[in-house]
C-alpha positions as CSV (number, residue, x, y, z in Angstrom):
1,X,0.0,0.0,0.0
2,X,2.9,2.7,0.9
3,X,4.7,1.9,-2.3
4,X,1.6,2.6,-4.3
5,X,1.2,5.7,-2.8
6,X,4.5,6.6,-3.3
7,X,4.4,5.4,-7.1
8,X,1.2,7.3,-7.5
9,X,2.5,10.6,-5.7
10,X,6.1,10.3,-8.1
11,X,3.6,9.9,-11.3
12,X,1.9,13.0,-10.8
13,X,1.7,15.6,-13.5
14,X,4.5,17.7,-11.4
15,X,3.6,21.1,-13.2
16,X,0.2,20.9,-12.4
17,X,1.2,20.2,-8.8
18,X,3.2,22.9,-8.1
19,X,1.2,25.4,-9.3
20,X,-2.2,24.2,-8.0
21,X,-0.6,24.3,-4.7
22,X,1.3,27.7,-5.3
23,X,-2.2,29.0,-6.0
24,X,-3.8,28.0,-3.0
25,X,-0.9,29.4,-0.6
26,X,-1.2,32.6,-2.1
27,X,-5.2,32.3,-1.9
28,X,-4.5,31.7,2.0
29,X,-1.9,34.9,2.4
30,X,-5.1,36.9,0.6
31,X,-7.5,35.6,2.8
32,X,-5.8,37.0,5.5
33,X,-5.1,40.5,4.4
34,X,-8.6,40.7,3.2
35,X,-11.0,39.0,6.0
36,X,-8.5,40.7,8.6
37,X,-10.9,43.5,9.6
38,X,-14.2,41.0,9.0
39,X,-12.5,38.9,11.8
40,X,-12.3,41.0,14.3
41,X,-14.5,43.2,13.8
42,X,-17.3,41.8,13.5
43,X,-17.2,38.6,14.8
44,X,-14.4,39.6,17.9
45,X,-12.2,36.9,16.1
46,X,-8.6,36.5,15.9
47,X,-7.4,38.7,12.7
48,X,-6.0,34.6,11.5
49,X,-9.6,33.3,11.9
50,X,-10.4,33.0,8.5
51,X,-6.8,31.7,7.8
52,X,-6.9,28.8,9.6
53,X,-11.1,27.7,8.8
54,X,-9.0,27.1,5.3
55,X,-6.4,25.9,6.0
56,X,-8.4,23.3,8.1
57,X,-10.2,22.7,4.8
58,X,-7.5,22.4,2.5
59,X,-6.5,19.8,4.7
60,X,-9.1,17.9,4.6
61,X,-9.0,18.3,1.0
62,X,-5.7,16.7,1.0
63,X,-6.6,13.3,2.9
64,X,-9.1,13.4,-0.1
65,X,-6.5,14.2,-2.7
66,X,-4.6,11.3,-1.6
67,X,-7.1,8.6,-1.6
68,X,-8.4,10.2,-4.7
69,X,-5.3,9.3,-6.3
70,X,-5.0,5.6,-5.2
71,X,-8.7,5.2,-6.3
72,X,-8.3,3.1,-9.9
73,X,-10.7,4.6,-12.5
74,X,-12.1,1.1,-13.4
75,X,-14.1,1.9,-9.9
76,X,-15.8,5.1,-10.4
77,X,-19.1,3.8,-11.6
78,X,-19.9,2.5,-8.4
79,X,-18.7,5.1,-6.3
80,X,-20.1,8.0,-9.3
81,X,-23.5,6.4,-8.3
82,X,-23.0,5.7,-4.7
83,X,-22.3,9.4,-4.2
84,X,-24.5,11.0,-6.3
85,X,-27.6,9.1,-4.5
86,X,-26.6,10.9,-1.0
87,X,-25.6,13.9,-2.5
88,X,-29.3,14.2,-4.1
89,X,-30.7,12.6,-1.1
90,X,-29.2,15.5,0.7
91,X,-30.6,18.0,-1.6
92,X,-34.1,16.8,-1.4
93,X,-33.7,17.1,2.4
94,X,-32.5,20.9,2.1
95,X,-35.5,21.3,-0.2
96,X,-38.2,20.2,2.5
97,X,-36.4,21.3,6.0
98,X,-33.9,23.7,5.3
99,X,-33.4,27.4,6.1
100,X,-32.7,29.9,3.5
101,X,-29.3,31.8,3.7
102,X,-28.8,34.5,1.6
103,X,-31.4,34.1,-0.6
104,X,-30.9,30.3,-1.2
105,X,-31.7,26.8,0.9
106,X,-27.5,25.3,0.3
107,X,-26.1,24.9,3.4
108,X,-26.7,21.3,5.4
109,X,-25.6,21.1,9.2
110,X,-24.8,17.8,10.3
111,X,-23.2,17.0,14.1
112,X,-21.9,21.0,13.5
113,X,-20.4,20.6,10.1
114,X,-22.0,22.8,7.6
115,X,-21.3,22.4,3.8
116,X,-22.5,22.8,0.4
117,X,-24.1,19.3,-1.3
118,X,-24.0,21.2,-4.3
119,X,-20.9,22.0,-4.4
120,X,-19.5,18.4,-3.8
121,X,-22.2,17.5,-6.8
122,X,-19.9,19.2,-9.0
123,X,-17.1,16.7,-9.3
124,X,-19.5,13.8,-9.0
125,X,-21.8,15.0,-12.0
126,X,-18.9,15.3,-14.1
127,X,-17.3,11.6,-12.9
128,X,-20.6,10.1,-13.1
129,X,-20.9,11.2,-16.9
130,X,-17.7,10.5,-18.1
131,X,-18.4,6.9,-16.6
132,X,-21.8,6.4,-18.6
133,X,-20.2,8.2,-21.8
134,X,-17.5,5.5,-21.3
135,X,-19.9,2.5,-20.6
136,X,-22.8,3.5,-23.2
137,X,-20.0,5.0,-25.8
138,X,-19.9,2.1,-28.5
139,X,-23.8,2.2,-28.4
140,X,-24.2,5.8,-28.7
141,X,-21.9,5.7,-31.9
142,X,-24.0,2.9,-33.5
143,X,-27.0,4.6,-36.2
144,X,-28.7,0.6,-35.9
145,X,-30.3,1.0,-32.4
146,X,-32.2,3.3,-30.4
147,X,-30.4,5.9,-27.8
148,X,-33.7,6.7,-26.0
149,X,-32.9,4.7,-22.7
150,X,-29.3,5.8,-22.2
151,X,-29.8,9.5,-23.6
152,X,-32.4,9.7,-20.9
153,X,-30.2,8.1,-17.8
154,X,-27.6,10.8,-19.2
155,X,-29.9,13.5,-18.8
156,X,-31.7,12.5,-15.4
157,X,-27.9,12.5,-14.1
158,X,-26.6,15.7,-15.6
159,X,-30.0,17.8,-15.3
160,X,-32.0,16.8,-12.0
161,X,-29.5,18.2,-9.8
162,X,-29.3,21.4,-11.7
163,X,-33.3,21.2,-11.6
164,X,-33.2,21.4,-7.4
165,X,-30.6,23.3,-7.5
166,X,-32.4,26.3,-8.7
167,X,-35.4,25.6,-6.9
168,X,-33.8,26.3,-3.7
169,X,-32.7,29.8,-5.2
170,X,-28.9,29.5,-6.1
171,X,-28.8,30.6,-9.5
172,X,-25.3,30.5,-9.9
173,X,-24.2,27.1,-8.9
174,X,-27.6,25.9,-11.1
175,X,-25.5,27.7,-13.9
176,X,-22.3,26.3,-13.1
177,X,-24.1,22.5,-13.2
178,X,-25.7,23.4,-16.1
179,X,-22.6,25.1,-18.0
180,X,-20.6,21.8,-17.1
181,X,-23.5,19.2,-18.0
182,X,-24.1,21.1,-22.1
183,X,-20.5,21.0,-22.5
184,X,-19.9,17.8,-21.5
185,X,-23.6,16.3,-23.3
186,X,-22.1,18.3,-26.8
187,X,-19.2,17.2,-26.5
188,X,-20.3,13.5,-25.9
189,X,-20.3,10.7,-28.2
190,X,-24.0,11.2,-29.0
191,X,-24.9,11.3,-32.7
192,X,-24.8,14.9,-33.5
193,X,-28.9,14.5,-35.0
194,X,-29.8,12.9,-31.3
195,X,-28.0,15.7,-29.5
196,X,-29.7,18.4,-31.4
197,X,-33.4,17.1,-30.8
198,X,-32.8,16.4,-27.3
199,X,-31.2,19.9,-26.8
200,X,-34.3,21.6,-29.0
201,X,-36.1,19.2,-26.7
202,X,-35.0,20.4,-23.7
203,X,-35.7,24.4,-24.5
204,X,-39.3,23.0,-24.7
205,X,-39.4,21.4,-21.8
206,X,-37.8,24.5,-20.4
207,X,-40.6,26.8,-22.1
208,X,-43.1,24.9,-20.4
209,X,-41.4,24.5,-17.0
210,X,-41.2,28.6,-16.7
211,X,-45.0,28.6,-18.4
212,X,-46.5,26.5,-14.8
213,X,-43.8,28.4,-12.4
214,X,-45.5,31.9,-14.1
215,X,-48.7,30.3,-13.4
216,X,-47.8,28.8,-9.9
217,X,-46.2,30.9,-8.3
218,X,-46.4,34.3,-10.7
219,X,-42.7,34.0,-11.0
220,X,-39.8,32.2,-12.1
221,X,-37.0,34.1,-10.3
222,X,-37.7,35.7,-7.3
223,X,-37.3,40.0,-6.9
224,X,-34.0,39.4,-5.2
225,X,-32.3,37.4,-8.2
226,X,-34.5,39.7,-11.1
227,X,-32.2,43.0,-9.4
228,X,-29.3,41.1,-10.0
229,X,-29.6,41.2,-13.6
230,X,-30.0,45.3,-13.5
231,X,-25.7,45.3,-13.2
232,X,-25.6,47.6,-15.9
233,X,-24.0,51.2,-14.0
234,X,-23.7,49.8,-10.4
235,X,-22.5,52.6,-9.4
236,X,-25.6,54.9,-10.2
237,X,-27.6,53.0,-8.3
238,X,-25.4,52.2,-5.3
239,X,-27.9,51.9,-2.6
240,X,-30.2,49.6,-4.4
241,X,-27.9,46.7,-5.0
242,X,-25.2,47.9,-6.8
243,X,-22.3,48.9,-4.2
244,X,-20.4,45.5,-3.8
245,X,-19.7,45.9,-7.6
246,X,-19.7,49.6,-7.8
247,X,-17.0,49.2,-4.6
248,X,-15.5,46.5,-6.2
249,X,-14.6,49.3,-9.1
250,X,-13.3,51.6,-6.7
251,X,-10.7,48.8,-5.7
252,X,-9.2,48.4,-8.9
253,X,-8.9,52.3,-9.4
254,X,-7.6,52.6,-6.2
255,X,-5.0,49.8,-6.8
256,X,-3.9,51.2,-10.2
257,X,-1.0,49.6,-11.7
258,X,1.4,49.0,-8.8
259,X,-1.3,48.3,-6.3
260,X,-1.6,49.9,-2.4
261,X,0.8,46.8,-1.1
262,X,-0.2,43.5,0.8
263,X,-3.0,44.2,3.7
264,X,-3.4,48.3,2.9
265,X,-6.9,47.8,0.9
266,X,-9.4,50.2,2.3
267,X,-12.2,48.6,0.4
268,X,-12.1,45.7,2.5
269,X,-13.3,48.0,6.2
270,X,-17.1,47.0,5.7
271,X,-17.3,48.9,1.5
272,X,-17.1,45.5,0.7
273,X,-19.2,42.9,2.2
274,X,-17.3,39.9,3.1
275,X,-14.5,41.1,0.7
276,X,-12.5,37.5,1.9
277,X,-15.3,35.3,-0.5
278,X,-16.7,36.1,-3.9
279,X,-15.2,39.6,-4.1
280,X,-11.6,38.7,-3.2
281,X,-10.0,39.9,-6.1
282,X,-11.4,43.2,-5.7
283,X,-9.2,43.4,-2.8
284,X,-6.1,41.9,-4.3
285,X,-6.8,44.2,-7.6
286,X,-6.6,46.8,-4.9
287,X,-3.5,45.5,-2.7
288,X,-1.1,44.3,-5.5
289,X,-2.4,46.3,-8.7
290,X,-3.1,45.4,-12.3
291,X,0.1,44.6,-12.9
292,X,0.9,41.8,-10.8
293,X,-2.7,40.9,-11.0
294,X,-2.2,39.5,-14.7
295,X,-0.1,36.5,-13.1
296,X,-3.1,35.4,-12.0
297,X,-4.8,35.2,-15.3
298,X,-1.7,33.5,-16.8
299,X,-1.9,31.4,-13.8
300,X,-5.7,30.3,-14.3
301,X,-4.5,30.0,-18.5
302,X,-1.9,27.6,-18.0
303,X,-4.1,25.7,-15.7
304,X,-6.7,24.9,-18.0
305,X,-4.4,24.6,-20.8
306,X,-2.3,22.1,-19.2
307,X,-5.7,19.7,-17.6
308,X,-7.1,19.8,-22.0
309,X,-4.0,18.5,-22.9
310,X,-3.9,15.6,-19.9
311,X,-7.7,15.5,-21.6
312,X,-6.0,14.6,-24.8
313,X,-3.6,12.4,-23.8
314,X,-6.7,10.2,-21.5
315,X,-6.2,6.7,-22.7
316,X,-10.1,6.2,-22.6
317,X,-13.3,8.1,-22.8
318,X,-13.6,8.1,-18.9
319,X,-10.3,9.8,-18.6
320,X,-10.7,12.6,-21.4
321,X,-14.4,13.2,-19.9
322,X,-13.4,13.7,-16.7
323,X,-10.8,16.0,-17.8
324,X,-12.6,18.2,-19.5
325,X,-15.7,18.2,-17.0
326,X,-13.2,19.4,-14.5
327,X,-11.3,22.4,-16.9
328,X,-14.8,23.5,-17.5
329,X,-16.0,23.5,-14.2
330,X,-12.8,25.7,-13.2
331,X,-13.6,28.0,-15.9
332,X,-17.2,28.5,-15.4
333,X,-16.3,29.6,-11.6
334,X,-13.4,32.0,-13.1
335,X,-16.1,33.7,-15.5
336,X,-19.0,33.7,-13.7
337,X,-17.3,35.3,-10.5
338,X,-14.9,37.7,-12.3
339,X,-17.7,38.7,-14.6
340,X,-19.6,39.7,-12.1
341,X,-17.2,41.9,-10.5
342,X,-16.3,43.3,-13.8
343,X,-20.1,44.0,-14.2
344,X,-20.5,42.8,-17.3
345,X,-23.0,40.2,-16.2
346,X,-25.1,39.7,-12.8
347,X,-22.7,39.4,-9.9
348,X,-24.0,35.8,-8.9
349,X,-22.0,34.9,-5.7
350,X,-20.0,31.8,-7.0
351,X,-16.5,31.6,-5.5
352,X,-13.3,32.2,-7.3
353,X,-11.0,28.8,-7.9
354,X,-7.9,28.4,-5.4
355,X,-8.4,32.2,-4.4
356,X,-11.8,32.5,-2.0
357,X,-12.7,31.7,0.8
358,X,-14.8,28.3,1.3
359,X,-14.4,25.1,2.8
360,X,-17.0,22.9,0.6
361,X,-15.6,24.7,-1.9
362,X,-12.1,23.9,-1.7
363,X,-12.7,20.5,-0.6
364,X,-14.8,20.0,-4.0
365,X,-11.6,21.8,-6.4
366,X,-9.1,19.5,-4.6
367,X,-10.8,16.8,-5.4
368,X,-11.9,17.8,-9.1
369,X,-7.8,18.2,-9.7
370,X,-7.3,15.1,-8.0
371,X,-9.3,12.9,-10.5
372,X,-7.5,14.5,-13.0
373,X,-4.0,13.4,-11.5
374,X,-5.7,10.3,-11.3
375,X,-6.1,10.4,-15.0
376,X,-2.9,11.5,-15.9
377,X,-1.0,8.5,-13.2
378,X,-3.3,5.8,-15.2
379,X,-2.7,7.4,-18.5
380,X,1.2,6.9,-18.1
381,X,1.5,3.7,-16.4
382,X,-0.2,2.3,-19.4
383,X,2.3,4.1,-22.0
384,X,4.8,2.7,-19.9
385,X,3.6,-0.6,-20.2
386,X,3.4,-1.0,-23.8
387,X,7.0,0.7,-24.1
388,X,5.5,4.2,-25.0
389,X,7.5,7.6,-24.8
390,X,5.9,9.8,-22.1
């Protein structure tokens, strides 16, 4: 068992190590500096509060990362399904007991632990289809027999969770689920003709889901999530739900192109709210400036980059899946959050990869790049088995 672990841990794709864990230092020196104030403040916390609640879930996230990687592919099936029963069974519980929380019913408490199912469904949605894209992937290629049955297991897997999701009024990880699940379903080796009637199919579905909601309830989003999508100008309309993003502007002015230095934001004493979570990189525009800033879009580039090509390089459908599931759920999370501080679409309240603050959400990226080591260990121990170049 140790020399497995050792093996697995010296076949690691080493450049995706290092600067996956780079990222998530530097995400844990800008907590700090920018939940400093939130910490004591307002909860009459140590300043390092925030600090270690991450660190304590990165942590975690590496016990995970570590059995992740001993895991064999071959076994994911079971364990795809296995997981994605409690993490829906957990959902439907959040649907019928819960409490909302900003806004939205996604946070279980259990013996003191809170989390996020639906942030652990992530990962799972996008294991889980790779796996059936792998097992149904010879069928779904062959015009001589019907798709119906195994289209429509694909679609209860990638869509119901989405479908809950939103009814418990979190719009942006619904959008992140669904993002990853049309990506992954187009992408699929699904006759093109199949996936464009299901997906023409689904709109209608869609059309008539909103049409019984209108009729229902006389909405389909509620007045809280309909103000997000007035972004346009936060700043002219500061008191009515647009000062995170109108502050959030004020940041990057104020940080210019050298930046204020490490912990002198002023943006982060109460202008922003909870500047240590969605709206981090308000405060590290501010601290550290638009030049040094762009590392971290190179940083996010070569990250994605370099898990398409271990996509490529998958010695099965499973492995290339799960690959590009994971690439697309990082990049969803890095346009969805940064958009919305931009204001150039509704600010959404999705955390930004390696760099906010969030224990479910931490747990869930570790593991996402995890199975994607996982790929890459299984995809070279079979090149070197048949002799093959690395």
């Amino acid at each position: 068992m140790i020399k497995q672990i050792r093996r697995n841990l010296h076949d690691l794709d080493k450049p995706l190590l290092f600067i996956t864990v780079a990222f998530f230092l530097f995400g844990l020196l800008n907590i700090v500096t920018a939940s400093s104030r939130e910490a004591v403040v307002r909860y009459d916390a140590s300043m390092y509060h925030y600090f270690f609640q991450q660190l304590k879930m990165l942590s975690i996230g590496f016990i995970g990362f570590l059995m992740i990687i001993n895991i064999d592919s071959k076994n994911y099936p079971k364990w795809a399904f296995f997981l994605f029963m409690i993490i829906l069974c957990l959902l439907i519980y959040l649907s019928l007991t819960g409490t909302e929380h900003k806004g939205a019913k996604n946070w279980v408490n259990i013996m003191g632990f809170s989390f996020q199912p639906s942030e652990f469904a992530k990962p799972i949605i996008i294991v889980f289809l790779a796996c059936l894209f792998d097992i149904f992937g010879k069928k779904l290629k062959n015009k001589r027999i019907a798709h119906y049955d195994m289209i429509s297991i694909i679609l209860i897997v990638g869509l119901l969770i989405p479908i809950i999701v939103f009814l418990q009024k979190d719009f942006g990880t619904m959008l992140i689920l669904m993002i990853i699940f049309f990506v992954l379903f187009f992408a699929s080796p699904i006759l093109r003709i199949e996936k464009l009637k299901t997906f023409f199919l689904l709109i209608g579905l869609g059309i008539v889901a909103c049409a019984m909601m209108i009729m229902v309830k006389g909405y389909i989003l509620s007045p809280a999530q309909m103000a997000r999508f007035d972004f346009f100008n936060p700043c002219a309309k500061y008191e009515e739900g647009g000062y995170q993003v109108c502050n959030g502007f004020i940041a990057f002015n104020d940080g210019g192109f050298w930046g204020l230095g490490i912990g002198k934001s002023k943006q982060k004493y109460s202008y922003i709210p909870e500047p240590h979570t969605d709206s981090i990189f308000a405060i590290i525009g501010e601290e550290w400036g638009f030049l040094k800033s762009t590392f971290i879009f190179a940083a996010y580039i070569y990250i994605l980059k370099r898990i398409l090509d271990l996509s490529a390089k998958a010695n099965n459908t499973r492995g290339k899946f799960i690959c590009l599931g994971v690439a697309t759920y990082i990049f969803s999370h890095i346009l969805i959050n940064l958009g919305g501080l931009f204001g150039v679409i509704p600010l959404t309240g999705v955390p930004l990869p390696f760099l906010s603050y969030g224990g479910s959400f931490a747990i869930s990226l570790i593991g996402s790049l995890s199975l994607v080591q996982r790929v890459h260990i299984e995809t070279k121990n079979q090149k070197i088995r048949i002799g093959g170049k690395i």
